[in-house]
N, C-alpha and C positions, 0 to 999 in steps of 0.2 A: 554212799559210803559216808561214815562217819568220819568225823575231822581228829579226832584219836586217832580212828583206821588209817585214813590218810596220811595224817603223820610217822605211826608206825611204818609204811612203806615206804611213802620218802628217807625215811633213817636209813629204811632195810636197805634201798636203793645206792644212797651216798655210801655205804658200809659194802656193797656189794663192788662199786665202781670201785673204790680206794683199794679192793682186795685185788681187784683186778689189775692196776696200775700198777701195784708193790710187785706184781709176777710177772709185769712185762720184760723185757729187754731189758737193763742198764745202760745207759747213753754212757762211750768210755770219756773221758775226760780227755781235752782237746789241747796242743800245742806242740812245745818242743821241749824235748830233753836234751843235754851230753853228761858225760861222765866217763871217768878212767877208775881203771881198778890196776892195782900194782902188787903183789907179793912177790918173794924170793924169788919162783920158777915161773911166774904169768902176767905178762902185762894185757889189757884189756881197752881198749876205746871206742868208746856208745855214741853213738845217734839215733835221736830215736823222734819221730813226728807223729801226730794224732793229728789228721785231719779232720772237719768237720764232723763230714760223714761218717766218721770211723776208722779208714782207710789209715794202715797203721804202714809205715816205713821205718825200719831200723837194718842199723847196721853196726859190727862190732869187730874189727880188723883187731887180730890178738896174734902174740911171740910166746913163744914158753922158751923160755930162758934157765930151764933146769938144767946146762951143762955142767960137766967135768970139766977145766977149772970154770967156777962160776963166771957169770961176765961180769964186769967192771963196769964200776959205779958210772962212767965216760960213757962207755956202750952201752947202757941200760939208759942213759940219757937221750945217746942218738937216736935208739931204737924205739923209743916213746917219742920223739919227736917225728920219725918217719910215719909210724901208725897213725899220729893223728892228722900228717898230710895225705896222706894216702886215703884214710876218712872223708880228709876234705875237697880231693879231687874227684873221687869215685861217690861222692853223693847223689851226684847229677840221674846218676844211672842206677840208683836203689832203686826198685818198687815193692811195690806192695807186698805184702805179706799177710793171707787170710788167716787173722785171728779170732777168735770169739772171747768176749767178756761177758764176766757172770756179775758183774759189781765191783769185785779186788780181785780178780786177775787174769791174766788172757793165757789162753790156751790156742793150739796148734787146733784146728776143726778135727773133733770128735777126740782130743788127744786130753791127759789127763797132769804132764808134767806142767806146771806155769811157767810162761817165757816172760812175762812182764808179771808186776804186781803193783797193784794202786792204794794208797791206803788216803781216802779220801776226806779225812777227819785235817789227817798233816799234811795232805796235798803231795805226797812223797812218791814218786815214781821208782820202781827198782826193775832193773833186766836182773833175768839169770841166766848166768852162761855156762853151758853143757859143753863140755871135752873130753871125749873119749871115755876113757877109764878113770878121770879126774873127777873127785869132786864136785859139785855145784858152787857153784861162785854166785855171791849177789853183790850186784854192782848198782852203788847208790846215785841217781844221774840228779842233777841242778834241773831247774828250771830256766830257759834264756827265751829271751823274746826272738833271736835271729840266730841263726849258727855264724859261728866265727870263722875265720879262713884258717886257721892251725888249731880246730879242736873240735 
């Protein structure tokens, strides 16, 4: 073989490998999230962890607070603060949750709506939360190195 030839394939080769990488899996992006989401009728409080391996844990204790008479600024305080203790008690016992990531966002296995989304330029984690006959809500979560004991 000629050393032209030879290097032609070696190119062919690195160019074949690289095609093959680009198509593998996407490794999701590893840590912890929280985040609250608040409007008029929904309050929402996220936890969310990415283990190593993948192994995703979230969870998302929510009130809908669309009554006749509305509730009061007072109760809407309390009620945000019970959700995010009740987050913080019942974390122990989240498990996992089989999602699949395509790169920017994870999906339920074989399912098409996104339950997280990664925008990995901004490092930006978002849930979306599914309710009933409501809307989709996207709820923007922090990055923290530890979860806190009220949030």
């Amino acid at each position: 073989m000629r050393s032209g030839s030879l290097r032609q394939a070696l190119v062919a080769g690195i160019l074949a490998l690289a095609a093959l990488m680009a198509c593998s899996n996407p490794r999701p992006p590893v840590g912890r999230w929280e985040g609250v989401y608040e409007d008029a009728s929904l309050i929402v409080a996220v936890r969310l962890e990415i283990a190593p391996g993948g192994e995703v844990r979230v969870s998302a204790p929510n009130a809908i607070t669309d009554e006749v008479p509305p509730v009061s600024s007072g109760e809407r305080s309390q009620l945000r603060a019970r959700l995010l203790e009740g987050l913080a008690s019942s974390w122990p016992h989240v498990g996992p949750l089989p999602l699949e990531f395509d790169g920017k966002a994870f999906h339920k296995k074989g399912g098409v709506a996104p339950q997280l989304e990664w925008d990995a330029k901004a490092k930006a984690m978002t849930m979306i939360f599914y309710s009933g006959n409501r809307a989709s809500v996207r709820v923007p979560l922090n990055p923290v190195p530890d979860f806190t004991e009220n949030s």
